[in-house]
Residue frames as qw, qx, qy, qz and C-alpha x, y, z in Angstrom:
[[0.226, -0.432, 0.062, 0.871, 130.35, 160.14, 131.38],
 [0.469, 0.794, 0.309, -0.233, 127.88, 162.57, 129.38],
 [0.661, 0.466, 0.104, 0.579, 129.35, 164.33, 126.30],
 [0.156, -0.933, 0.165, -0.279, 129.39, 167.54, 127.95],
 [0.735, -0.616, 0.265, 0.100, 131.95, 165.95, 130.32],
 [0.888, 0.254, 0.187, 0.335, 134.01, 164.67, 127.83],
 [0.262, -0.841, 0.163, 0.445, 137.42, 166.67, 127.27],
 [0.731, 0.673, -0.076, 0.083, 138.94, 167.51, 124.29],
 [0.825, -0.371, 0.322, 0.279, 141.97, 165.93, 123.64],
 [0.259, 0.913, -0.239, -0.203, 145.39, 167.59, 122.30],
 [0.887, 0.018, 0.061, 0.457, 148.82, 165.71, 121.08],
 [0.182, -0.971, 0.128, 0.091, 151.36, 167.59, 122.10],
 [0.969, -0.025, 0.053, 0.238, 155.10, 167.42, 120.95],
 [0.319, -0.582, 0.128, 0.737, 156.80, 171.01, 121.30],
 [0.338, 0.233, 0.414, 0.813, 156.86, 171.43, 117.45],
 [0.217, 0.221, -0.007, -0.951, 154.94, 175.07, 116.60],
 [0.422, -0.076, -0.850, -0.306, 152.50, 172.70, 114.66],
 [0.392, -0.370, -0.758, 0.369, 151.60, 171.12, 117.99],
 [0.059, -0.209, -0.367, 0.904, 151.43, 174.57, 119.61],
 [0.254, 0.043, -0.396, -0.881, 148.79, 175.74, 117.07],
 [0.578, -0.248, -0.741, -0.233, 146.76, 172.79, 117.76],
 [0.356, -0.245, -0.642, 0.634, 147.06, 173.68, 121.53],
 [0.116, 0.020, 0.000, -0.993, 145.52, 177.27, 120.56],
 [0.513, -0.181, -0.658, -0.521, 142.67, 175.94, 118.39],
 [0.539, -0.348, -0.744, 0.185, 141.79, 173.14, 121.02],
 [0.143, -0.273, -0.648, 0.696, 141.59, 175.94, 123.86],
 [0.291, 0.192, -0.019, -0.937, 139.41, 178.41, 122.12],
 [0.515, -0.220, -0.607, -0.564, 137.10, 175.34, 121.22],
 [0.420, -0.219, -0.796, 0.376, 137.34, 173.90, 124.47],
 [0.188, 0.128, 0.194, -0.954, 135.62, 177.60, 125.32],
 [0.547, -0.020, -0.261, -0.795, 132.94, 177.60, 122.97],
 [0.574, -0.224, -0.740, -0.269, 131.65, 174.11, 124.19],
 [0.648, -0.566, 0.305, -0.409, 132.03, 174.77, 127.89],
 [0.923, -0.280, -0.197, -0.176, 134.22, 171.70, 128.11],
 [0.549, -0.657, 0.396, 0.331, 137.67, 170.27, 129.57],
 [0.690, 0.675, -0.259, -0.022, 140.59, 170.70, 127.66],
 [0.873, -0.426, 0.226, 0.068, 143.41, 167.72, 127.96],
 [0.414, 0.828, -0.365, -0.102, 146.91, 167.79, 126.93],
 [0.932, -0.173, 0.317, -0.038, 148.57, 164.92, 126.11],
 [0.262, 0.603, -0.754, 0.009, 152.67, 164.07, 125.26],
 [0.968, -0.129, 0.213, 0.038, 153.79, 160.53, 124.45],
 [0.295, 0.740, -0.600, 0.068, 157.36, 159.67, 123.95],
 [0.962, -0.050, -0.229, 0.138, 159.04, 155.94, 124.40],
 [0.657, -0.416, -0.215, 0.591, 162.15, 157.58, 125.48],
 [0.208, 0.936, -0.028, 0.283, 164.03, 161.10, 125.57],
 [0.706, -0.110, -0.166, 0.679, 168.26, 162.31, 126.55],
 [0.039, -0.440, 0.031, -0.897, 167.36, 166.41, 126.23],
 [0.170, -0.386, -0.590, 0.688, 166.88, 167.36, 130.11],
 [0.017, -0.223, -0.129, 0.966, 165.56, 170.73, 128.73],
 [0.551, -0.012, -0.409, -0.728, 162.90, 169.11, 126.65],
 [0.011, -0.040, -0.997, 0.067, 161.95, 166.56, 129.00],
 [0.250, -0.402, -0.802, -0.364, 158.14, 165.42, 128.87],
 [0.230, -0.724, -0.585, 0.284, 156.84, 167.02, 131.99],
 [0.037, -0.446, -0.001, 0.894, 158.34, 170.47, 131.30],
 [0.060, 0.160, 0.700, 0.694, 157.03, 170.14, 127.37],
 [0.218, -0.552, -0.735, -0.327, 153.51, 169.35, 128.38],
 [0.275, -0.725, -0.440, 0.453, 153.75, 172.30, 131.47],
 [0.185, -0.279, 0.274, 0.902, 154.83, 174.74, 128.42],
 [0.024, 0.381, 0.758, 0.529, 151.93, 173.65, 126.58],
 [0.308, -0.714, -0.602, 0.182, 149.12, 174.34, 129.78],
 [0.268, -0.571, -0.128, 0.765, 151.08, 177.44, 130.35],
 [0.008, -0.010, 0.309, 0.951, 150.33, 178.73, 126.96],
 [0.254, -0.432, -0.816, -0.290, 146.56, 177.30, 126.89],
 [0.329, -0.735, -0.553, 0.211, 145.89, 179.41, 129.78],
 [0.046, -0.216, 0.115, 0.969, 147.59, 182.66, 128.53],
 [0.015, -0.276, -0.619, -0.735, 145.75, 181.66, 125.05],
 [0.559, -0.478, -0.532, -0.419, 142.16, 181.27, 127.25],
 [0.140, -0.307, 0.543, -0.769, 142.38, 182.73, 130.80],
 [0.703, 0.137, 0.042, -0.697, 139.87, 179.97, 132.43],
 [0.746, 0.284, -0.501, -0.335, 140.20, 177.44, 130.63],
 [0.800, -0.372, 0.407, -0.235, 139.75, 173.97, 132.66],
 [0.622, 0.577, -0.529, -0.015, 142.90, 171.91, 131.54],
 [0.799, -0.492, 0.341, 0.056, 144.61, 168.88, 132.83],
 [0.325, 0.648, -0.687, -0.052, 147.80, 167.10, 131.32],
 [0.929, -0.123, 0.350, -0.014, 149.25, 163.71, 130.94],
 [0.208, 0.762, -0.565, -0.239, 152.29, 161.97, 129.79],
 [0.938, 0.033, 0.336, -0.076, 152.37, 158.39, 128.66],
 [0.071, -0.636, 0.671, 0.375, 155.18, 156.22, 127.83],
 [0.725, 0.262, 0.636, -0.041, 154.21, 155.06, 124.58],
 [0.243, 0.288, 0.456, 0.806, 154.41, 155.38, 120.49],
 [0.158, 0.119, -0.043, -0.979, 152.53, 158.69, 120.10],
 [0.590, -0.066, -0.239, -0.769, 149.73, 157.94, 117.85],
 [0.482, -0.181, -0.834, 0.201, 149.07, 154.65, 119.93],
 [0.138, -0.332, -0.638, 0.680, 148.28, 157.00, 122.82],
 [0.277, 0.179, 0.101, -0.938, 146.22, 159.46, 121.25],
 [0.498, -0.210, -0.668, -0.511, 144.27, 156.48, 119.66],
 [0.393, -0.196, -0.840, 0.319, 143.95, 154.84, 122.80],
 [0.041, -0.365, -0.374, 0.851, 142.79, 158.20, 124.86],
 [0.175, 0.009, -0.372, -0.911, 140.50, 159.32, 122.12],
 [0.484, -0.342, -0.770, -0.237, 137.79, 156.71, 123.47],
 [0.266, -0.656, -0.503, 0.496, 137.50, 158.53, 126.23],
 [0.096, -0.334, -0.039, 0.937, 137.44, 162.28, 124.43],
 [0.413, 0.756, 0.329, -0.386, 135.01, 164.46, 122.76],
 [0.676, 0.721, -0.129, 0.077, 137.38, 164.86, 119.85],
 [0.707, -0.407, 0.198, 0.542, 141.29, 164.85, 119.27],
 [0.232, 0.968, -0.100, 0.013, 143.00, 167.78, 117.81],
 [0.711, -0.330, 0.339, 0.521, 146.60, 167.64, 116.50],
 [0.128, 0.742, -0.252, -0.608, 148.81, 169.97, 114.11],
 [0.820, 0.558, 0.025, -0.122, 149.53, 169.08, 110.49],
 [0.625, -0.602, 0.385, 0.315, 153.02, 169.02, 111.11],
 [0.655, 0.724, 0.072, 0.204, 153.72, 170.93, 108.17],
 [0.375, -0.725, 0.214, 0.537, 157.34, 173.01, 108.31],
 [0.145, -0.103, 0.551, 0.815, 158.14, 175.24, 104.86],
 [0.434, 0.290, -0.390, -0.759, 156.39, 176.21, 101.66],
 [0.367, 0.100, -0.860, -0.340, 156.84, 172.63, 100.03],
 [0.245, 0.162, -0.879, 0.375, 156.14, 170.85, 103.61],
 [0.247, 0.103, 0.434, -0.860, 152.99, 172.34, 104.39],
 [0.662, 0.196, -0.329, -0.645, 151.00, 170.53, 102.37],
 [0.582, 0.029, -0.811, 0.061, 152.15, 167.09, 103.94],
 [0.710, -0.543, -0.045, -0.445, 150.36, 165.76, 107.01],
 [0.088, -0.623, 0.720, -0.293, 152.75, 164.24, 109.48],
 [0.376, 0.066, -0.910, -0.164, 152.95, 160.39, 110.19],
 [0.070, 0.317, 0.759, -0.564, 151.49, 160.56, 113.86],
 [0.466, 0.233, 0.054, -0.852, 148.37, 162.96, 112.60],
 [0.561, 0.187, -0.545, -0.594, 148.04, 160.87, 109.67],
 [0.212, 0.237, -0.914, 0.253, 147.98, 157.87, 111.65],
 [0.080, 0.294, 0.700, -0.646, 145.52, 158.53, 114.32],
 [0.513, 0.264, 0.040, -0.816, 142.97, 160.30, 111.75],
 [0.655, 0.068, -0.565, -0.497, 142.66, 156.82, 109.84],
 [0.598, -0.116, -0.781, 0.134, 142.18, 154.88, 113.29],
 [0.030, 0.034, 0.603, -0.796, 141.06, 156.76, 116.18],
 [0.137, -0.565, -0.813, 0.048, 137.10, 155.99, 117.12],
 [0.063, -0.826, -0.299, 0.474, 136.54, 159.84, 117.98],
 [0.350, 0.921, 0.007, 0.174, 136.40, 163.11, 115.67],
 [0.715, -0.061, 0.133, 0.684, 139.98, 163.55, 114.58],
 [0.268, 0.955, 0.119, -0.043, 140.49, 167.65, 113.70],
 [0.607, -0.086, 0.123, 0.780, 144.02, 168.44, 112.16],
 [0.143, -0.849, -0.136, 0.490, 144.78, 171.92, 112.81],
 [0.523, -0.031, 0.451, 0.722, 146.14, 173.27, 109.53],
 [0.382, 0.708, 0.361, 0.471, 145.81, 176.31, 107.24],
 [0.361, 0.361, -0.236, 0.827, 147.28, 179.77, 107.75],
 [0.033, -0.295, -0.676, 0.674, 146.61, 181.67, 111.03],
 [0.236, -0.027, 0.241, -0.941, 143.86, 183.36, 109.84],
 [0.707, -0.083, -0.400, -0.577, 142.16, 180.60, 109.34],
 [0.565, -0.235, -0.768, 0.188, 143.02, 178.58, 112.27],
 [0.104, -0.033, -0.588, 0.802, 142.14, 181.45, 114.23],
 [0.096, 0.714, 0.694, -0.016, 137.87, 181.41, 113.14],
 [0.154, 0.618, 0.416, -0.649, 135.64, 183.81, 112.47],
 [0.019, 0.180, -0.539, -0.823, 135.12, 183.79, 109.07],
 [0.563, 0.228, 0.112, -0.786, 131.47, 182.90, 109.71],
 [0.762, 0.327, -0.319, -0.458, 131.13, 179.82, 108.30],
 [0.573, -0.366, 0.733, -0.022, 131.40, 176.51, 109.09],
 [0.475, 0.296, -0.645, -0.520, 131.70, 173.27, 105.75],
 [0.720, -0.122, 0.667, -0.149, 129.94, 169.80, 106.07],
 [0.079, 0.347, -0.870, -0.342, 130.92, 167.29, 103.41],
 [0.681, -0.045, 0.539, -0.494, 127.67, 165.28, 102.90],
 [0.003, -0.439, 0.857, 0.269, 128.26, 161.71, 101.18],
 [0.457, 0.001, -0.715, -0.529, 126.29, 158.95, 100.71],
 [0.176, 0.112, 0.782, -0.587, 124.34, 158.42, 104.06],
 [0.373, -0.564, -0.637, -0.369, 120.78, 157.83, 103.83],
 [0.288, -0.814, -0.418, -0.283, 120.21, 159.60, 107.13],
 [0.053, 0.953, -0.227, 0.193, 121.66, 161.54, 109.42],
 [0.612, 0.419, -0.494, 0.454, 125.59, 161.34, 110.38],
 [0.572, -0.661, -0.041, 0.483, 127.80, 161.45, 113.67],
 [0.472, -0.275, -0.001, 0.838, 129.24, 163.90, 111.25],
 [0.084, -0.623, -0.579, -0.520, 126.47, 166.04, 110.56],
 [0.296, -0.873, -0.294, -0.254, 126.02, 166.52, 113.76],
 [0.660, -0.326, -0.021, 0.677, 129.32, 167.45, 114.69],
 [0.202, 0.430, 0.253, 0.843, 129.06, 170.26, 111.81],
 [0.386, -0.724, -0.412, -0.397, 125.44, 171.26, 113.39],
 [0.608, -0.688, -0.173, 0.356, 127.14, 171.54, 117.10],
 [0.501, -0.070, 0.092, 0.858, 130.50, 173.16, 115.54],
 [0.061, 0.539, 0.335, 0.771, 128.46, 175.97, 113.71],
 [0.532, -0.753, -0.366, -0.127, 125.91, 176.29, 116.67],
 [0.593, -0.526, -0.113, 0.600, 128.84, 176.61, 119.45],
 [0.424, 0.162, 0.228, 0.861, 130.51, 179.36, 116.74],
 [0.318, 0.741, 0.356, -0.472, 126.58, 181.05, 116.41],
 [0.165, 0.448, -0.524, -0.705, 127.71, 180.80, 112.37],
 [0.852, 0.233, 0.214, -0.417, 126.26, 179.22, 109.55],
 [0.591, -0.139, 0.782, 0.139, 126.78, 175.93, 108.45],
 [0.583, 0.439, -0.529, -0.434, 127.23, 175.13, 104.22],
 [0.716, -0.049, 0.696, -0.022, 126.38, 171.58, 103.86],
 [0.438, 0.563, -0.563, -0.417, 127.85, 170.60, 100.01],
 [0.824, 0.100, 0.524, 0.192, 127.39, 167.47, 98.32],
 [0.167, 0.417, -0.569, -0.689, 129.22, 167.24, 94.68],
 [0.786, 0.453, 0.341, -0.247, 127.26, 165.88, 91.78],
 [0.127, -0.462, 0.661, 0.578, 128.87, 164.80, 88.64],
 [0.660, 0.583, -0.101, -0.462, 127.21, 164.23, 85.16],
 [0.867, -0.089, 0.478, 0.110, 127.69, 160.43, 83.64],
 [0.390, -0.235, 0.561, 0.691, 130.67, 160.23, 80.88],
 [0.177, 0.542, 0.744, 0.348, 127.52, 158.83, 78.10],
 [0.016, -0.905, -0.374, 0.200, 125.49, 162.24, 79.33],
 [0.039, 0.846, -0.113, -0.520, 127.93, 164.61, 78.36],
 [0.332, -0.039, 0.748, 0.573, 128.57, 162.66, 74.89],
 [0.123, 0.551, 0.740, 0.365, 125.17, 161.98, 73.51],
 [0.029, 0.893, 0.447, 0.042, 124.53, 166.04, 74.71],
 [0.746, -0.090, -0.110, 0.651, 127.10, 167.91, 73.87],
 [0.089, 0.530, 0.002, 0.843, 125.83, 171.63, 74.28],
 [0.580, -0.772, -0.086, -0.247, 124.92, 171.08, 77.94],
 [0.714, -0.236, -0.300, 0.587, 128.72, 170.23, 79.05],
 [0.252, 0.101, -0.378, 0.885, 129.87, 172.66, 81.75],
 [0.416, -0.340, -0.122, -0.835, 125.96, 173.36, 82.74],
 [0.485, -0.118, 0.688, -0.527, 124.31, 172.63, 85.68],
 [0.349, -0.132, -0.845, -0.382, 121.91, 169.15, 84.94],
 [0.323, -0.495, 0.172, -0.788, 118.87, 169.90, 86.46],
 [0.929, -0.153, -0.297, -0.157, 117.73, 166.36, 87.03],
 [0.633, 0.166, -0.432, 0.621, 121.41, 165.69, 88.80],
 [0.124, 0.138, -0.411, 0.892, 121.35, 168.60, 91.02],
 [0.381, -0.510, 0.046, -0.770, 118.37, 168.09, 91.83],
 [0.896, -0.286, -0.332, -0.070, 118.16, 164.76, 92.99],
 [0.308, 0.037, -0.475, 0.824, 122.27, 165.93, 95.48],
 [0.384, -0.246, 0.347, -0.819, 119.80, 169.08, 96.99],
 [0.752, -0.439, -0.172, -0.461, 117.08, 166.24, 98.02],
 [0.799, -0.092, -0.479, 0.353, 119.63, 164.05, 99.27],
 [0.308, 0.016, -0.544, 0.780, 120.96, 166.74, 101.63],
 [0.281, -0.366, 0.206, -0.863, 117.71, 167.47, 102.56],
 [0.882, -0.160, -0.417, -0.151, 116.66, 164.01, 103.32],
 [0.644, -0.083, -0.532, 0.543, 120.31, 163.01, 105.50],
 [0.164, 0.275, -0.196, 0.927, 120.10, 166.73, 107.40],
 [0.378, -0.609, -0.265, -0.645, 116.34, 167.43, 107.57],
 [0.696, -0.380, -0.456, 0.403, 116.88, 165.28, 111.68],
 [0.563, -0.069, -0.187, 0.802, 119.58, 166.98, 112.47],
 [0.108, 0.257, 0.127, 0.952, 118.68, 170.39, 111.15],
 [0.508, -0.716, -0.222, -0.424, 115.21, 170.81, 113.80],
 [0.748, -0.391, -0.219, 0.490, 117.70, 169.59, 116.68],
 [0.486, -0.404, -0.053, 0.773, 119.76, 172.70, 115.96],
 [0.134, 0.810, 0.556, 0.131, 117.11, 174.78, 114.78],
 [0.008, 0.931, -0.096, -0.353, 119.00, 178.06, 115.45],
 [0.244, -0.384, 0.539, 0.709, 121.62, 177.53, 112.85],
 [0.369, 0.602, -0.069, -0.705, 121.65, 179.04, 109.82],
 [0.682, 0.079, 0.652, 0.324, 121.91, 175.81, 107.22],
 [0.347, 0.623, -0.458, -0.531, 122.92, 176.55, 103.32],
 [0.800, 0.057, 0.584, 0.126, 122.61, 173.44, 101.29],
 [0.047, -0.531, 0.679, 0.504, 125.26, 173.48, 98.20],
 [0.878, 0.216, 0.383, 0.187, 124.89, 170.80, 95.20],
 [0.004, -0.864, 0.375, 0.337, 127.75, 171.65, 93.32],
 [0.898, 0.423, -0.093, -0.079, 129.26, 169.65, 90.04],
 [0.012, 0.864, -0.417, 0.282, 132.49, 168.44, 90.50],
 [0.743, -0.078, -0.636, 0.192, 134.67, 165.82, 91.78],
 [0.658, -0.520, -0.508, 0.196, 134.58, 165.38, 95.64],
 [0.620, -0.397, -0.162, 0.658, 137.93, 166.42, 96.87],
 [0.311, 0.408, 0.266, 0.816, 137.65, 169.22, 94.24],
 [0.195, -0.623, -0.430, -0.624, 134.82, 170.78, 95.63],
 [0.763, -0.532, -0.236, 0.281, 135.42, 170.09, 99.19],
 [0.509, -0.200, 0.018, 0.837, 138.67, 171.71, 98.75],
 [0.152, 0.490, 0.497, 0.700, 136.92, 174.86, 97.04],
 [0.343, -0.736, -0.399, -0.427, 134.45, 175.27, 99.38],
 [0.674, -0.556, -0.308, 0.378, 136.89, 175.32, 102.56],
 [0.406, 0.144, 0.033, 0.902, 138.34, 178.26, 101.46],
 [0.295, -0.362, 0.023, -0.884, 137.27, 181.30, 103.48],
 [0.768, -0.436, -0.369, -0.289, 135.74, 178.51, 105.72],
 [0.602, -0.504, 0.532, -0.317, 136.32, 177.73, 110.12],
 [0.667, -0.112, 0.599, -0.429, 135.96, 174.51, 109.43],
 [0.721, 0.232, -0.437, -0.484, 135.51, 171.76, 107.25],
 [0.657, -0.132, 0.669, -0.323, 133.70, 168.46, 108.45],
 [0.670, 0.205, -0.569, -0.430, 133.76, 165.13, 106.52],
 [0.892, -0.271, 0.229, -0.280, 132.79, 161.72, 107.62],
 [0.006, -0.584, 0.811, 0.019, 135.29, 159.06, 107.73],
 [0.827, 0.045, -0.335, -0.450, 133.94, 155.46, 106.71],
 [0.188, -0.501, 0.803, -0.263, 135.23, 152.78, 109.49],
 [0.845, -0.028, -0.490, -0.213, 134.60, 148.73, 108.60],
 [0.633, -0.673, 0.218, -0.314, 134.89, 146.95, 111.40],
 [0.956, 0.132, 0.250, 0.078, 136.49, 143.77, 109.76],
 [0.777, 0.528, 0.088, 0.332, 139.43, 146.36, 108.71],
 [0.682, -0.630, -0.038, 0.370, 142.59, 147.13, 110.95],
 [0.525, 0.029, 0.120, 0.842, 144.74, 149.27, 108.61],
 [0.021, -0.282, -0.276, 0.919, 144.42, 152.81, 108.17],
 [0.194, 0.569, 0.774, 0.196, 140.52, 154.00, 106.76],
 [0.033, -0.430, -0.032, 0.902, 141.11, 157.41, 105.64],
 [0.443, 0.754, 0.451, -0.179, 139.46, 157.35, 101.96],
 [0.487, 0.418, 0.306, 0.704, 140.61, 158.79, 98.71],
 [0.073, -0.723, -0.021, -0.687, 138.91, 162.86, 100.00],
 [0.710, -0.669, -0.083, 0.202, 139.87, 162.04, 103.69],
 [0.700, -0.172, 0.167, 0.673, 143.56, 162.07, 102.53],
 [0.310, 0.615, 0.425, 0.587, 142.91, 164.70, 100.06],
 [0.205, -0.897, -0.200, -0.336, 141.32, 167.23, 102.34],
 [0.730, -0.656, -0.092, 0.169, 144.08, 166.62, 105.09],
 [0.714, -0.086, 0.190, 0.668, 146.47, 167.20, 103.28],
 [0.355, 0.314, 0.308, 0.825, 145.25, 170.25, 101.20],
 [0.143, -0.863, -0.474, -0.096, 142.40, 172.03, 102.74],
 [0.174, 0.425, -0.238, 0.856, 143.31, 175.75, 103.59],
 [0.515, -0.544, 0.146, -0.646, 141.36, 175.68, 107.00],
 [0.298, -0.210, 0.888, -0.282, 141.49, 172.89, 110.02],
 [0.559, 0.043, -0.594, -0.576, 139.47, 169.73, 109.38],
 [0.640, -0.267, 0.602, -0.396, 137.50, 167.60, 111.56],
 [0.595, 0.026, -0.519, -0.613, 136.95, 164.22, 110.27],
 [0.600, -0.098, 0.491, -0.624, 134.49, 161.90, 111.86],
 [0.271, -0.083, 0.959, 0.013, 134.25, 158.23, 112.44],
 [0.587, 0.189, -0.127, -0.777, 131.61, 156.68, 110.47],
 [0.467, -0.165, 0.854, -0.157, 130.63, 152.92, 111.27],
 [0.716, 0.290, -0.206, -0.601, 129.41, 150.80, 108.44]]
């Protein structure tokens, strides 16, 4: 199966959360031209009126109000939840699921299933989260996180395809940060750009990108260095942003969850959805 074939893959579970993620997922499932799958797991259930086939035939029914069109199948597996959506994600072009925030306080926390599946599924994980006007796009902009690769990413070019499919432009940001000793032994250059520092982040993102960026030669790239810890900046720059892409380091030799200090960070706090993307090392 090609990627084009591949179908993007929702977790479904009635909450409003979920539903959101159902939007999102149909209006990308447009812009790529591919299928879009919806997928409820539950081990058991005693509410007739929520039972698993009606849930997931409320979901399809809204996916095809949301996107008249839209090529959708459904599935219901008895299993733990984020078991199935790992399992199915090896067969999808991504998996999309809500933040399963609910309140003020609550919205800032990333449910167990989400959290689950983003530090262990093998495919781009995208939790659907910030307010609607940012899970509904168009704000023209898409964010790539760019870390310590030496060439290009599987999440590079997820940014490069997201931005492309949008027809927006893509901000690729690296942070830089200025060694303790450097901002002792010079103390009228703290809070100022270092030129040596920022410059050597802008070559790096023009070294890991430069691939990537003739492959998708109609988007508009922006390359960022920006001082600053990671998650800070990351979180900074996703404001006012579609998107924000980071890569997701995955050891093979290591079976618990492999989210990262700014994986967790961004999932939890970003103000826009977030993709993040497997990275093998």
């Amino acid at each position: 199966m090609t990627t084009a074939e591949l179908p993007l893959l929702v977790g479904v579970d009635g909450s409003e959360s979920s539903m959101h993620a159902v939007d999102w997922a149909a209006d990308e499932a447009a812009r790529h031209s591919v299928p879009l799958c919806l997928l409820h797991a539950v081990t058991e259930w005693t509410d007739t009126e929520h039972a698993p086939d009606a849930l997931v035939a409320a979901a399809a029914e809204r996916a095809r109000r949301h996107v008249p069109g839209v090529r959708l199948t459904t599935e219901v597996r008895a299993e733990e939840a984020a078991d199935a959506l790992a399992h199915a994600g090896r067969n999808a072009l991504a998996l999309v699921v809500g933040s399963r925030g609910r309140g003020r306080i609550a919205e800032l926390l990333l449910g167990s299933v989400s959290l689950t599946v983003a530090g262990r599924a093998d495919c781009p994980v995208v939790v659907v989260r910030g307010r609607e006007a940012a899970r509904r796009g168009g704000r023209g902009r898409v964010v790539l996180g760019v870390g310590d690769s030496v060439d290009g990413s599987p999440a590079a070019r997820f940014a490069f395809r997201a931005a492309a499919a949008r027809r927006c432009a893509l901000h690729a940001v690296r942070a830089w940060h200025r060694p303790a000793h450097e901002e002792r032994e010079h103390p009228l250059l703290r809070g100022r750009p270092s030129g040596a520092r920022h410059r050597e982040a802008m070559d790096h993102l023009d070294q890991v990108l430069r691939g990537t960026a003739r492959e998708y030669s109609g988007v508009d790239l922006h390359l960022r260095a920006v001082e600053g810890p990671t998650r800070a900046v990351l979180l900074d720059e996703a404001r006012g942003a579609d998107l924000l892409v980071v890569g997701a380091h995955r050891r093979q030799d290591h079976l618990g969850l492999q989210l990262g200090a700014v994986g967790h960070t961004v999932l939890h706090h970003a103000d826009c959805p977030v993709a993040l993307v497997p990275e093998h090392i």
